[in-house]
N, C-alpha and C positions, 0 to 999 in steps of 0.2 A: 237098166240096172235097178236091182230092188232097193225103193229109198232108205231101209234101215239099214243096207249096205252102204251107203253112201255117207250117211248119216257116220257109222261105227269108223269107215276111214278117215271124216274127217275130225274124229275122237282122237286117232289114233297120231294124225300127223299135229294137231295141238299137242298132246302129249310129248312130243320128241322134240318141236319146234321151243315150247317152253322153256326147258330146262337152259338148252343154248342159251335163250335170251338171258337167262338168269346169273348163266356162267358168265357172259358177257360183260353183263352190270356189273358184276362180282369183279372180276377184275380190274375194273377201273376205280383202284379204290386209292385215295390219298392219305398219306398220312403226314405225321410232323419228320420233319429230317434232324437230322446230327450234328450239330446240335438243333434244338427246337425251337428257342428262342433266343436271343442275343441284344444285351443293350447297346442302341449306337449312339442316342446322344443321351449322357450323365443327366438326374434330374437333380435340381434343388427346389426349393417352395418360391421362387419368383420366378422362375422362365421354364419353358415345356419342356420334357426330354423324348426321349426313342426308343424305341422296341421296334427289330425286326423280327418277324416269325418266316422261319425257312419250313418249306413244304415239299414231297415228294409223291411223286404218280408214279406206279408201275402199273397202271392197266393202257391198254391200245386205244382209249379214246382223251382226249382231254377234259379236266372237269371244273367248273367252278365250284367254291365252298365260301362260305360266309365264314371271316373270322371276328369273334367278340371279345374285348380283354374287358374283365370285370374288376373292381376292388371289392373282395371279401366284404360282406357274403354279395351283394345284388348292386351294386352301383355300376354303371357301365360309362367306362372310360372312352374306349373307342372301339370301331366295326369300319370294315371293309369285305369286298368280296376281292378273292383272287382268283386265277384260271393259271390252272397247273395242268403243261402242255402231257401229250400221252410221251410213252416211253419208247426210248428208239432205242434198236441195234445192242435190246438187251440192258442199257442204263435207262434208269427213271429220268423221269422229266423233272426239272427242278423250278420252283419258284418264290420268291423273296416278297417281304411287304413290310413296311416302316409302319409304326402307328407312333401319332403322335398322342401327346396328350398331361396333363400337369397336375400339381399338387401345391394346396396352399400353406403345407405346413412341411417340416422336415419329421424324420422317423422313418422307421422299415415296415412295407407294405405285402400283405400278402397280394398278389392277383391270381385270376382265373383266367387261361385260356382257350378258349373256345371254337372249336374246328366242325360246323355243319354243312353237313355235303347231300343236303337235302332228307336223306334217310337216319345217318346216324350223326350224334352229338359227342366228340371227342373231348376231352375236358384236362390239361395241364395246367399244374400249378408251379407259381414262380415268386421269387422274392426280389424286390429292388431296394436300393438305399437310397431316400432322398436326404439332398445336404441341403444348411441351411447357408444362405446369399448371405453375404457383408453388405449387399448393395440393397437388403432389404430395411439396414438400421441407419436410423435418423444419425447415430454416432458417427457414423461413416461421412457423412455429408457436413458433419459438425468440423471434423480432422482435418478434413479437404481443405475448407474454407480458415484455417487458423495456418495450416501451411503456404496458403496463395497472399496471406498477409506477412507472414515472416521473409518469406520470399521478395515481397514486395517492400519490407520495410531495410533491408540488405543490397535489394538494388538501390535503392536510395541516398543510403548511407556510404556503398560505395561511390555511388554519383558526386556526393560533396569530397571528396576523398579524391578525387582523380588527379593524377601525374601533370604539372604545367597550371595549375593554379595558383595564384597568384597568392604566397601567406607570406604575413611578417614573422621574420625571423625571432626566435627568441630571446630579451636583451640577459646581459650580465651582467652582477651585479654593480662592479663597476660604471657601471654607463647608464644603472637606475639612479648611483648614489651623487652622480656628476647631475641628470639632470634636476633631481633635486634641489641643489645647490645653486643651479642657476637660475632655477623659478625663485630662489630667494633673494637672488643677487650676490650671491658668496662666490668669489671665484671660486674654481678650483684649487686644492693645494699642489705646490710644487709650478702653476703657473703664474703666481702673481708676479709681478716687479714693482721693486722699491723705486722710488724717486729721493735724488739728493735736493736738499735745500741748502743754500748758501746764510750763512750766520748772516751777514750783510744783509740780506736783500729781506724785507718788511713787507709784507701783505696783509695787507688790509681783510 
């Protein structure tokens, strides 16, 4: 066979084999799902919170993608890759990813999320609220400890206070104004007794 025939077939079966591949690629294309992103754990300014980003394949091969969550404009919070399986039986493949990551202050954050699937760079934007911790203020640990004393000064007090202790009764006034009178030596009134003496009888 003459080699510029050979040559021109195999132009021609390049030409037909390429596109396939292209459609191929083409298909297997990911994007963000419905919803796109979702917060799972609340952030405040002293402990991390969550963001899961939901993903969907409807092409016949499975693919991984890099995802980047940035804070407005360039800071980059967290990255992961995920592999979102290919699509069966007509439903897309579906796939889920948590990112963690924290704020030192409270306020609302714009971010950036970022979906690279090697070729192209997908880019959602999203809002979060960070709250601010009670367990970030010195106040807090101030309250604590003035409540574990009052607590403590209440058990105490009930402690002296307890049922079967041994207290003197309260007296009345009677019975303050009796012993009065016998630290003096003054009888009581109404108990003394007279004694008779005999006219006759001389003592000395």
């Amino acid at each position: 066979m003459n080699p510029k025939k050979i040559f021109v077939l195999f132009a021609l079966i390049a030409l037909v084999i390429t596109p396939l591949a292209l459609s191929d690629a083409s298909d297997a294309e990911v994007e963000f799902g419905n919803p796109a992103v979702s917060v799972s754990i609340p952030f405040n300014d002293m402990n991390a919170g969550g963001m899961t980003v939901h993903l969907l394949n409807d092409g016949a091969a499975e693919q991984t993608v890099t995802i980047t969550v940035r804070e407005y404009p360039d800071r980059i919070l967290a990255t992961a890759d995920v592999t979102v399986p290919a699509s069966e039986g007509g439903k897309a493949g579906e796939a889920s990813k948590e990112l963690r990551f924290s704020f030192s202050s409270p306020g609302d954050r714009y971010l950036q999320i970022e979906m690279d699937d090697g070729v192209d760079v997908t880019t959602l934007g999203y809002n979060v609220s960070v709250t601010h911790s009670i367990w970030k203020d010195s106040s807090t640990y101030i309250l604590i400890i003035i409540v574990i004393i009052v607590i403590a000064v209440v058990a105490y007090l009930r402690m002296r206070g307890l049922p079967g202790k041994k207290t003197r009764p309260a007296k009345t006034f009677t019975e303050m104004e009796a012993e009065k009178k016998a630290g003096k030596g003054i009888a009581p009134s109404g108990g003394s007794k007279r004694q008779k003496y005999d006219k006759g009888d001389k003592r000395k």
